[in-house]
C-alpha positions, 0 to 999 in steps of 0.5 A, spaced: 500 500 500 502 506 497 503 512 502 497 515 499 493 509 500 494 508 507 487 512 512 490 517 515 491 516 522 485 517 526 484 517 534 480 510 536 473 511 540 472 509 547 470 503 548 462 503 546 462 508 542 461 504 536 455 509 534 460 515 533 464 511 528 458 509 524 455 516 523 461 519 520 462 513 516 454 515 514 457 523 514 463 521 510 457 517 505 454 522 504 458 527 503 462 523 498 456 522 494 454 530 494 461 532 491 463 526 487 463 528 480 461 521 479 457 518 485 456 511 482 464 510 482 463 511 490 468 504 494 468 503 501 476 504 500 474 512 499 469 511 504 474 509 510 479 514 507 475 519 508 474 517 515 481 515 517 480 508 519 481 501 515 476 499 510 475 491 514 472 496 519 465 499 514 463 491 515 462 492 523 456 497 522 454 495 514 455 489 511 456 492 504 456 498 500 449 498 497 448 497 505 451 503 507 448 507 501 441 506 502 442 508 510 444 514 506 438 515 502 433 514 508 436 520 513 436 524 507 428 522 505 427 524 512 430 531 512 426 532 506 420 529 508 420 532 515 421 539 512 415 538 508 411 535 514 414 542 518 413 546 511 405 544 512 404 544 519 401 551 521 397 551 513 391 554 514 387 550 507 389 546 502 393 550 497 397 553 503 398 546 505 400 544 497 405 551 497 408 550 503 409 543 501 412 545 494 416 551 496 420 546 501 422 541 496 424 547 492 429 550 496 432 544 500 433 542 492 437 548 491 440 549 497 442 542 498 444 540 491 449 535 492 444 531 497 438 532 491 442 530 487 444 524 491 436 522 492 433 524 485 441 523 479 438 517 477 445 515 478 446 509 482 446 502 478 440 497 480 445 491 483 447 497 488 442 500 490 434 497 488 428 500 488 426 498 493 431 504 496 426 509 494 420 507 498 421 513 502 421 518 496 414 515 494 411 517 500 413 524 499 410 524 492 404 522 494 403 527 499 404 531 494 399 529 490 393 528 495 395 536 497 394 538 490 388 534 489 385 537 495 387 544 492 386 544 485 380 548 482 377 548 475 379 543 470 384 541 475 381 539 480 381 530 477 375 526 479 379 519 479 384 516 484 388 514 477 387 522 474 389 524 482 396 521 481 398 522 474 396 530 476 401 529 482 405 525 477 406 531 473 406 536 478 413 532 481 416 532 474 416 540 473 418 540 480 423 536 479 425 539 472 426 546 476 430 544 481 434 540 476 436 545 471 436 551 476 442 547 479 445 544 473 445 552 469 446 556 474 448 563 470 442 563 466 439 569 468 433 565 472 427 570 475 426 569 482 426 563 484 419 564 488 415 567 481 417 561 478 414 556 484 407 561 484 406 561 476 408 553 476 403 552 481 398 556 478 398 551 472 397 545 476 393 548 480 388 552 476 389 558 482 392 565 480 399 566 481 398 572 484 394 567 490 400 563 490 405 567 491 401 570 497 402 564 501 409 562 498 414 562 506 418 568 506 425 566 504 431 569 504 436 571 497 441 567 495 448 567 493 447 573 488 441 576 492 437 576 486 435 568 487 431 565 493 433 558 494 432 555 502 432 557 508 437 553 512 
């Protein structure tokens, strides 16, 4: 093993404190995976590395690295998701419910592209990461789409289960889509973040954007202070 292969030196943890080298294994994870600029390349070697211990002592907490990428992909479903529940708390009606919702999954997107990334990049190969893995972004859609059924009006408003989930289907894709290319093409000369949230919202919902935007969570200016992305 050469020089700069070898971890670097890294202090034991007391005795039965096994927990703490397993969320910096976690942190190390995630980390990697948010800045890697190709995540699906990430080894358990870089992971210990990154950590400072031997790779042999990832297998004490997780038995493989598709293990050790899934516990990721739940703490970061439930940071989203407990956003959103926290976004939506204090709705007084249905489409501040949805807003609040929606308006939290934008800005964390933003704020956290790395972590998105990680959720929503599509990187990951099936024998690493199944499916299966996701079930916990599937709950996020599909409160997504009973708060957009319960908010729309008009025309948008879908009289069928089946109808209900492909407007929240399609809803999810624009949200997404945003998210995506705000983070990928940042020097296009986007309008503010929270005009584009309202008006998407609008067609979705059959409301007017000026309506939307009234009930839009105040935030805070981002990095050339003409954007709105999260407030962490």
């Amino acid at each position: 093993m050469s020089s700069q292969e070898r971890p670097a030196r890294r202090r034991r943890n007391p005795r039965g404190q096994g927990e703490l080298l397993k969320a910096q294994l976690v942190d190390a994870a995630a980390r990697l995976l948010s800045t890697l600029d190709q995540p699906e390349t990430l080894t358990l070697r870089q992971v210990a590395r990154e950590v400072g211990v031997a790779p042999a002592s990832i297998y004490s907490h997780f038995p493989d690295l598709g293990a050790l990428i899934q516990h990721v992909l739940r703490l970061r479903y439930e940071e989203l998701a407990r956003l959103m529940d926290q976004a939506a708390r204090s709705a007084a009606d249905p489409p501040a419910d949805l807003v609040a919702r929606c308006a939290a999954y934008v800005r964390w997107g933003v704020g956290q592209p790395g972590h998105y990334r990680t959720l929503f990049g599509g990187r990951m190969p099936d024998d690493l990461v199944p499916g299966s893995a996701h079930g916990a972004g599937a709950e996020l859609l599909e409160a997504v789409v009973d708060s957009l059924a319960a908010a729309a009006v008009g025309e948008r408003r879908q009289s069928s289960a089946e109808r209900r989930w492909q407007a929240g289907l399609m809803l999810w894709t624009a949200l997404h889509g945003l998210v995506s290319l705000y983070n990928d093409h940042g020097n296009i000369p986007w309008p503010p973040l929270d005009d584009l949230v309202a008006d998407l919202l609008s067609l979705h919902t059959g409301r007017p954007a000026a309506e939307i935007a009234a009930l839009l969570p105040r935030s805070r200016p981002d990095r050339d202070g003409t954007r709105t992305p999260s407030d962490r």
